[in-house]
N, C-alpha and C positions, 0 to 999 in steps of 0.2 A: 494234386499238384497245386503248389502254391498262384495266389491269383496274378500275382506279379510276375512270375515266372513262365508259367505255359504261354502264355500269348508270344514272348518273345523266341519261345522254342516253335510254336506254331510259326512267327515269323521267316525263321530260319526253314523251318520246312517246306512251307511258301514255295521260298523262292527256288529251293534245293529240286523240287519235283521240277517246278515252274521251266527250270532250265533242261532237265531230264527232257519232257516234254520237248521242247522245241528239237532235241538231237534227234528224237523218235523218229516229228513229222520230216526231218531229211533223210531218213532211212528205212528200208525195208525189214521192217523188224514184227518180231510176231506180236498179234494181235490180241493175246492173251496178254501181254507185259501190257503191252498199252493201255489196254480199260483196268488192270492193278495200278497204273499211274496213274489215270485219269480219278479212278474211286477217289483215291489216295488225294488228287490237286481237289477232287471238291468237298473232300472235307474239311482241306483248310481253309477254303472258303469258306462255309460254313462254321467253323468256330472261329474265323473272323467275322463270323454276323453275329456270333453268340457273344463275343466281345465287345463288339459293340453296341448291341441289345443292352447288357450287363452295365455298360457306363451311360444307358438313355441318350445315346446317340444312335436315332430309330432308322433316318436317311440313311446312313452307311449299312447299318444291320442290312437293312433291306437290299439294297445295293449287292452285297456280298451274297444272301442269299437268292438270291434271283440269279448271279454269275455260277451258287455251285448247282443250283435248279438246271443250268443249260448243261453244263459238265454233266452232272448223273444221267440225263437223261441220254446225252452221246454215250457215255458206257454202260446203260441200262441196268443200273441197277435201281429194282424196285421200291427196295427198304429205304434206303437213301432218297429217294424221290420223294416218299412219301413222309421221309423225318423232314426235309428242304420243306416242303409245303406245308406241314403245319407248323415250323418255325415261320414259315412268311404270313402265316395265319394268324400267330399270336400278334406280328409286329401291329396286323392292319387293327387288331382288337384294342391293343393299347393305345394305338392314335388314334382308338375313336369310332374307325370304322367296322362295325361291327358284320354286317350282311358279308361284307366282302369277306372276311373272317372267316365266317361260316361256309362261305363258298370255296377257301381252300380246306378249309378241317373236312370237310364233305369230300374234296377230292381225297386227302391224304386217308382217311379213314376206308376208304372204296377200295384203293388197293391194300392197306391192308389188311380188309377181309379178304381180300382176293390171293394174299399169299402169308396168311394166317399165323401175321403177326399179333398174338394177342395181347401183349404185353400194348404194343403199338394203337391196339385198339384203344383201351384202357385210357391212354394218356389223352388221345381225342376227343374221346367219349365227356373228359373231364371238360375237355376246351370246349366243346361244345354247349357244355351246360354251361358254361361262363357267359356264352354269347345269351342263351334263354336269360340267364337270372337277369344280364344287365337289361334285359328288353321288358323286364318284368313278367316271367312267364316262370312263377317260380314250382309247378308243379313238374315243369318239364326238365329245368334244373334240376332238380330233388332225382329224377327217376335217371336222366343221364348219367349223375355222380353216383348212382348205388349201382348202378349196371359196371360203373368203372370198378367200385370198390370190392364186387364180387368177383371181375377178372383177376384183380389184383392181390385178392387174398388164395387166388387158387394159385399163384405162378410165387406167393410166398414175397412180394416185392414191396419192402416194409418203403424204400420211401414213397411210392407210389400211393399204399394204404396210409401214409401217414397227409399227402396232399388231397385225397379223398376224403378223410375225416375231417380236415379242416373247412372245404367247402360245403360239406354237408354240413357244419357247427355254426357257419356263415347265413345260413339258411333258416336253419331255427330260431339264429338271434332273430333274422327278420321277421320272422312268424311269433315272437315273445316268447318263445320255451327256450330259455336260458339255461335253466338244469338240465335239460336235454343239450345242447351247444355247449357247455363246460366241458358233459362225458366225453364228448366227443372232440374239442380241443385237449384235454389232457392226454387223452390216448393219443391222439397226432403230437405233443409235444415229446413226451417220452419215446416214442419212434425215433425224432431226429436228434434230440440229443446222445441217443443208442449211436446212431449211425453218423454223429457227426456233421450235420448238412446246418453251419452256420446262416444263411441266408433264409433258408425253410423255418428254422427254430424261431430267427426274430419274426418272421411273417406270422407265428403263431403267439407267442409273446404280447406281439400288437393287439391280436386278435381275442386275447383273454384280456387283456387290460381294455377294451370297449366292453367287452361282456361284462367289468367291475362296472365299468362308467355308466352303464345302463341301470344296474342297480344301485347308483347312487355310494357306492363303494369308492370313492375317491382315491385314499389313500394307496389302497390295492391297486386301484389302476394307474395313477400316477408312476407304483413301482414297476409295473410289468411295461408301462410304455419307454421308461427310459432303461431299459434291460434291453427293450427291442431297437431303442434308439442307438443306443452304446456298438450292440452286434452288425447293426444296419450300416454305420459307417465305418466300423471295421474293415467290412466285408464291402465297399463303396458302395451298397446298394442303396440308389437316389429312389427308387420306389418304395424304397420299405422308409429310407429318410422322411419323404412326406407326409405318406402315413402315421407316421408316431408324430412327426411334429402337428399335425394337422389335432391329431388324438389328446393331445398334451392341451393344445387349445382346448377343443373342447370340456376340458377338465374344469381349467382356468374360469373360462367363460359359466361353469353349473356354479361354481363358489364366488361368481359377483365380481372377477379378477379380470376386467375387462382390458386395461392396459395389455397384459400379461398374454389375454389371450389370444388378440389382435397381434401380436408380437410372431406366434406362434404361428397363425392364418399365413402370415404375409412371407414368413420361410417355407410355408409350405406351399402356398402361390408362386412363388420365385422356381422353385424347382419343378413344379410339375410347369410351366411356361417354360424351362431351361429343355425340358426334356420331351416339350411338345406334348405331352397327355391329354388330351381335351376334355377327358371324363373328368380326370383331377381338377384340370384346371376349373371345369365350372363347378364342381363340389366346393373346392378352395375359394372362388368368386362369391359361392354363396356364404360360405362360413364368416369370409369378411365384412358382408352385406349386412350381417346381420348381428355385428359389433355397432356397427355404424349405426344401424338403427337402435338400438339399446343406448350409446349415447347422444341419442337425437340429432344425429349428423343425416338431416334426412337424404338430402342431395348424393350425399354419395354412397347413402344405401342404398337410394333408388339407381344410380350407377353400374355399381355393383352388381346386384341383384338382374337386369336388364341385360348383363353380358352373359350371367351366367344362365338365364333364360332361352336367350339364341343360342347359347352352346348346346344347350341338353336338347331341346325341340330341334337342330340341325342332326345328332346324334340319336334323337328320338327312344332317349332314357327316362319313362314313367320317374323314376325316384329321384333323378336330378329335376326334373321339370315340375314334381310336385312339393320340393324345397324352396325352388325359386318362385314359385306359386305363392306361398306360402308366406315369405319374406314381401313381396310386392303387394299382395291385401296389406299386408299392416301400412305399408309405404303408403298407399292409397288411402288409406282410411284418417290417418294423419293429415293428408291434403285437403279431407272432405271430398275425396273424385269417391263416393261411393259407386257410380257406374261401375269405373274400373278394379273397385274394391270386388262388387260384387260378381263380375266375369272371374277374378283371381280366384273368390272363394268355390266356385263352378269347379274351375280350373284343377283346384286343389283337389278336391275332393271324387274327381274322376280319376286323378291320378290315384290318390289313393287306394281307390276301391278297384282301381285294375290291376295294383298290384297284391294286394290282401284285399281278397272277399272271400265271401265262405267257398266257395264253390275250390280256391285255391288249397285253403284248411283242409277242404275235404280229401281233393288229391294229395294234398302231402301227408294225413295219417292214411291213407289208402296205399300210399308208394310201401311206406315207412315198416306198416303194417304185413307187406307182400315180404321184403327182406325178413323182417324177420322169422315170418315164417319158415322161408327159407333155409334160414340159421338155425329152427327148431327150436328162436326164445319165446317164440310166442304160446300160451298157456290155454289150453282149452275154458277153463273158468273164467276166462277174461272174455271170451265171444260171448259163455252163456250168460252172462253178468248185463251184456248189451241189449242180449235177446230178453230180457226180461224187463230191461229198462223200457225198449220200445213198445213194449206190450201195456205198461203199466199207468197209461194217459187216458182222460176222462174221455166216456162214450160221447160222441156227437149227435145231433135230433136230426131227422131226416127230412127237417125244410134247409140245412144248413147244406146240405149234401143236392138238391134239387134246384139251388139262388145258385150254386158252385157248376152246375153243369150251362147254364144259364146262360153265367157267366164266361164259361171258354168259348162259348158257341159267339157270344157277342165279342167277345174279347177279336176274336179270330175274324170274325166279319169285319167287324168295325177297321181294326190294321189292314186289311187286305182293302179296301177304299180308302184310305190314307192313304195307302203306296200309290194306289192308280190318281189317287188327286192330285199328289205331290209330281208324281210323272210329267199330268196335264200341263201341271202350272210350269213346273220346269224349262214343259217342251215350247209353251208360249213367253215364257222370257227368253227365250235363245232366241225364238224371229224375231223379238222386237229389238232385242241389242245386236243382229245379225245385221238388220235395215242400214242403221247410222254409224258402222264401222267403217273403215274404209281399205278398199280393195289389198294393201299390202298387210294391214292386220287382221284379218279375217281370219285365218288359217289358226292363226296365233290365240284370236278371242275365242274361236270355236273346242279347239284343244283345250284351252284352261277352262271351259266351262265344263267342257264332257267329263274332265277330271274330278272337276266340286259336285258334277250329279255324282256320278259314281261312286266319291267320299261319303255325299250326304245319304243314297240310297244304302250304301253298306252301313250306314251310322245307322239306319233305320229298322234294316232288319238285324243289327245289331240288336237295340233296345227295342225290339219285339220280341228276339230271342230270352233276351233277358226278362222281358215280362212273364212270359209263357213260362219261364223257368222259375219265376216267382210264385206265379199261378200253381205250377206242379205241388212246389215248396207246401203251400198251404194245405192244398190237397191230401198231402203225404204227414203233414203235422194232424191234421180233422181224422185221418183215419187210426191213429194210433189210439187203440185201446175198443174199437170197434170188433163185437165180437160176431155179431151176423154174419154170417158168410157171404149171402147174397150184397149187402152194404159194402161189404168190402170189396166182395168184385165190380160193383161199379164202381167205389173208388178207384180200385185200380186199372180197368176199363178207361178212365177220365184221364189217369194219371200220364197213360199210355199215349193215349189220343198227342194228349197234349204235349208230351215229348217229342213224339213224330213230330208235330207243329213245328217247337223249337229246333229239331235236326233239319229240318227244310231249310229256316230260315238262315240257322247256322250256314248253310251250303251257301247260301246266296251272299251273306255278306264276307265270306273268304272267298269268293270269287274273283278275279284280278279282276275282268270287264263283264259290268252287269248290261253292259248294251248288246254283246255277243255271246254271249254265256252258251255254253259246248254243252246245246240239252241232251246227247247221248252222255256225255261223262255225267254230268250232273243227275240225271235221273238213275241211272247205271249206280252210282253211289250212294244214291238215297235207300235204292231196293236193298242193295249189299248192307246197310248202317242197320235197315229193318229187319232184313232177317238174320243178322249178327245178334242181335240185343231180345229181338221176339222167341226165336227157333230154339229154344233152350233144350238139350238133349235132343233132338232131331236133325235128320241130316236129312236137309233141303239144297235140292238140285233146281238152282237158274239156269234158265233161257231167254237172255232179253236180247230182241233185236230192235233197236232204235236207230231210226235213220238219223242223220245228221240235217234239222230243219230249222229253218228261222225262226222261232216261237219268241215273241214280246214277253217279257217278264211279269205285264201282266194278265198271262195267260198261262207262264210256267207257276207261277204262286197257286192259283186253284186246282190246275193240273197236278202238281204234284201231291198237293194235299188231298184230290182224288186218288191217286195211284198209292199213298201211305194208308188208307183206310181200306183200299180193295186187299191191300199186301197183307194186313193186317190179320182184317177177318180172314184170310187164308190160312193163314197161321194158328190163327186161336179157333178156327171151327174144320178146316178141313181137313185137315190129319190126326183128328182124336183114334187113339186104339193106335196110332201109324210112327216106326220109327223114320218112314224114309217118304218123299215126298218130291214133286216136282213145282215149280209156279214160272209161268211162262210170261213175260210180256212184253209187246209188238209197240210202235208208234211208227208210225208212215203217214206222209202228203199222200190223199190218195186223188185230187184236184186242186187246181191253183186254191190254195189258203184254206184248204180242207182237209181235214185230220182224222184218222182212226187211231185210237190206242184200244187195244185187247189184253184182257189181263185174265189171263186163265190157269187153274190145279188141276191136279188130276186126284182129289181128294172125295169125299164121300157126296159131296152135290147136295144138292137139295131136295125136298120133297117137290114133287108138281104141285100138289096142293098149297105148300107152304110159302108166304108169303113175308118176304124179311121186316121187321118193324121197331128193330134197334136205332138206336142213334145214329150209328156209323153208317146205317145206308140212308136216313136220311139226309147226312152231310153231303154224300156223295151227287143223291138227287140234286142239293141247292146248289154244289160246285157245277155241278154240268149242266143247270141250267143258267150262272152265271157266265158261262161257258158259250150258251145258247146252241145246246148241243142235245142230242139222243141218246138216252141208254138201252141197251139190249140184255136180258139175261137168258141163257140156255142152260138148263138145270142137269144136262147128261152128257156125254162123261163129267164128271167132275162138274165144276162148276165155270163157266164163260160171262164177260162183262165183258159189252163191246158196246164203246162209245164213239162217235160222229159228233165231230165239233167245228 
């Protein structure tokens, strides 16, 4: 239906139920008619929020959907609840707020696996990875949008596969596989222009004319962005407006067309500020910033640039925040404030590397890889083509392999006193700025500090993590091409170790409060991560009972990294010959600030004679004596580790 047309037929409908309605509640009438009225009144609510969505008038959308959110939910209908909520989901995403976003797509998506709408999944599934990409999390992007595009290709729902191809084409430009992002734009373009869906078409349009502007194709992209501009305001869409105008600058601004491009910034500033978009708008703040700066208008580069900094760090968008970064070093360095030069370049470059690092690369040919499998394009001679590659790097000398074990062992001590020094010092600046507060702001100073430890300790075993992981990296590059087998199992013995490491410390800095940290969840999930990734073809049976106890974090750091090496060795030595297996382990107060953890298999045990003399039990020994604690071993049944700490 035309776009001028339906809304005023919608209007009429409005009001026509509207009145229906009121004669109902003065009448004793069946109760079946009325929830068909009720359906009926909120859906015109709802494409009164979809209309006003559609003109970037977000207050109202919202407004309307949230009035047919209370309707459906009086006449319970599920489908409906759950279309209401992820349209109120998209609105919270577009203004900006993204978490919240995610927390109705989560609701709407719940029910409908609950009453196996798949189609319904599908389109969540998409919203979902919108909220990852903007957050910079583009592995989990990548893997949401192909789980959609799988749904979507089985239910035959070409515009759906045709909005899933384009977010996955979005994703690669990011990643710089442009030829990959073309195929995948041109099959989404031909979709809509099949089916008609003008608004879709110019989104895509736009979207191949960046993919020219990246490779320096001007002219091309020039054409395809005013193709998307021409459709875009046909169809009134102010979002796709922006876009193309914002795109058009950019063109302007690569061929030196600075007036021209600045021209185009500041329509595309206008409208995304007309329509509230906070994302746009500090994309658009930045784009301006950084005319200014190119013609030495520093002041109100730095202006610019500064708003559109608070936007993204309020919004806490990596790729908005690492533009604005970006822009404000140069502003800096112009000034001569090299300080503040040099925090921007910090700034910059953390950004970057959180949203592209290899470890991202690696998930997204990993996702990429899994689809097409899938799909049955992927080609046997392309694996063995890998497997030959890895095999085919020079042998490593085995002082380089013994400086590298040396190394994790120090690596791991040395962090593990850092944390606890870092703790100390912490805990002694809180008394001394506790002293000189005063009584009404105390509560206040104590909060925002326990907040910035918390920041600072998860930053910490953040880039530990990432060291270990670095650590791994080299490991696994030194072993390629290593043909001893014994060499290589201690590489890989090392590699492992040090994985564990990193999964520790991963736990602790996604932990919401590392002051109270839940050592039953936390340890419970560490065993699970180890024997998920260790027990390969085995089916290993847990039993952990962990009390719920107060343990200081720096006593869960070597704790755990004892109970990841007792797990370990159970894995790799007690179930040789064994498809099936048990591994039990206990933690209990068993006296005030006295601890037992028991970690027991029911696996082949040990000789009496024999005497363990690997690396891994000696870790264990230095952690529990760091611990300042006792180890027990019982060599029958199976094998028992009972430590007093």
């Amino acid at each position: 239906m035309d776009d001028n047309i339906w809304p005023k037929y919608n209007e009429w409908l409005y009001d026509f139920i509207k009145a229906k309605l009121e004669i109902v509640e003065n009448k004793n009438i069946d109760i079946t008619l009325k929830k068909t009225l009720l359906k009926a009144f909120g859906e015109c609510l709802n494409n009164k929020g979809v209309y006003y969505n559609n003109i970037g008038n977000y207050s109202m959308a919202l407004k309307y959907y949230e009035e047919s959110l209370l309707i459906m939910k009086e006449a319970g209908y599920k489908k409906e609840i759950a279309v209401t909520l992820n349209n109120i989901g998209y609105i919270h995403l577009t203004t900006g707020e993204s978490l919240k976003a995610l927390e109705y797509y989560l609701k709407s998506i719940k029910i409908k696996k609950g009453i196996g709408d798949k189609k319904g999944i599908a389109n969540s599934q998409n919203n979902i990875a919108q909220v990852y990409y903007d957050h910079g999390d583009i592995a989990k992007a990548l893997a949401y949008n192909l789980k959609s595009l799988k749904i979507k290709e089985k239910l035959n729902d070409d515009r759906g596969i045709s909005a899933s191809l384009n977010n996955i084409a979005v994703i690669y430009i990011d990643q710089g596989e442009n030829k990959k992002a073309l195929e995948f734009y041109l099959k989404s373009l031909a979709l809509n222009v099949a089916i008609e869906d003008k608004r879709m078409t110019a989104i895509i349009l736009n979207n191949i004319g960046l993919l020219y502007t990246t490779e320096g194709n001007y002219s091309n992209a020039l054409e395809y962005y005013e193709r998307s501009l021409n459709i875009s305001s046909e169809v009134t869409d102010k979002h796709g407006l922006l876009y193309s105008l914002r795109n058009i600058g950019d063109v302007y601004k690569a061929k030196g067309s600075y007036p021209e491009a600045l021209e185009y910034y500041q329509k595309s500033l206008k409208i995304s500020e007309e329509i509230k978009n906070k994302k746009e708008i500090a994309t658009s703040l930045n784009s301006v910033s950084n005319i200014y700066l190119i013609q030495n208008n520093v002041m109100k580069a730095k202006s610019y640039a500064n708003k559109s900094m608070r936007l993204a760090k309020e919004l806490g968008y990596p790729l908005r925040i690492r533009d604005a970064s970006e822009v404000l070093k140069k502003v800096y360095q112009n000034e001569g404030n090299w300080k503040e030069a040099f925090m921007m370049q910090q700034l910059f470059i953390e950004m970057r590397d959180s949203v592209r690092n290899e470890k991202t690369e690696q998930n997204t040919i990993k996702q990429q890889a899994k689809y097409d499998l899938e799909k049955k394009e992927l080609q046997l001679s392309k694996s063995e083509q890998e497997v030959k590659l890895l095999s085919s790097q020079n042998e490593v000398q085995e002082l380089r392999l013994y400086r590298n074990r040396i190394s994790i062992i120090m690596i791991a001590t040395a962090l593990g006193l850092v944390v606890i020094l870092i703790i100390l010092v912490l805990k002694g600046n809180k008394k001394k700025k506790v002293i000189f507060k005063l009584l009404k702001k105390q509560k206040e100073d104590i909060s925002r500090k326990n907040a910035e430890k918390t920041i600072m300790l998860k930053e910490i075993h953040h880039r530990v993590k990432n060291n270990l992981q670095v650590v791994n990296s080299l490991l696994r590059y030194q072993s390629r091409g290593i043909e001893d087998k014994k060499i290589l199992g201690m590489f890989e013995t090392a590699q492992k170790r040090v994985l564990s490491m990193a999964m520790l410390h991963e736990k602790l800095y996604r932990s919401e409060d590392l002051k109270h940290i839940d050592v039953k969840d936390h340890i419970t999930l560490l065993i699970e991560d180890l024997v998920k990734n260790y027990a390969v073809g085995k089916k290993i049976k847990l039993d952990i009972d962990i009390s719920r106890i107060p343990i200081k974090i720096a006593v869960l750091t070597p704790l755990g990294l004892i109970i990841s090496e007792l797990i370990t060795n159970s894995l790799k030595y007690a179930f040789v010959g064994q498809k099936n297996g048990q591994i039990s382990v206990s933690l209990k107060e068993i006296q005030n600030k006295k601890y037992e953890l028991i970690v027991t298999d029911d696996g082949v045990g040990f000789m009496p004679s024999e005497k363990p003399k690997g690396l891994g039990s000696k870790l264990v020994q230095i952690f529990t004596k760091q611990l300042k604690g006792v180890i027990e071993k019982s060599d029958f049944p199976g094998t028992v580790y009972k430590i007093v700490f």
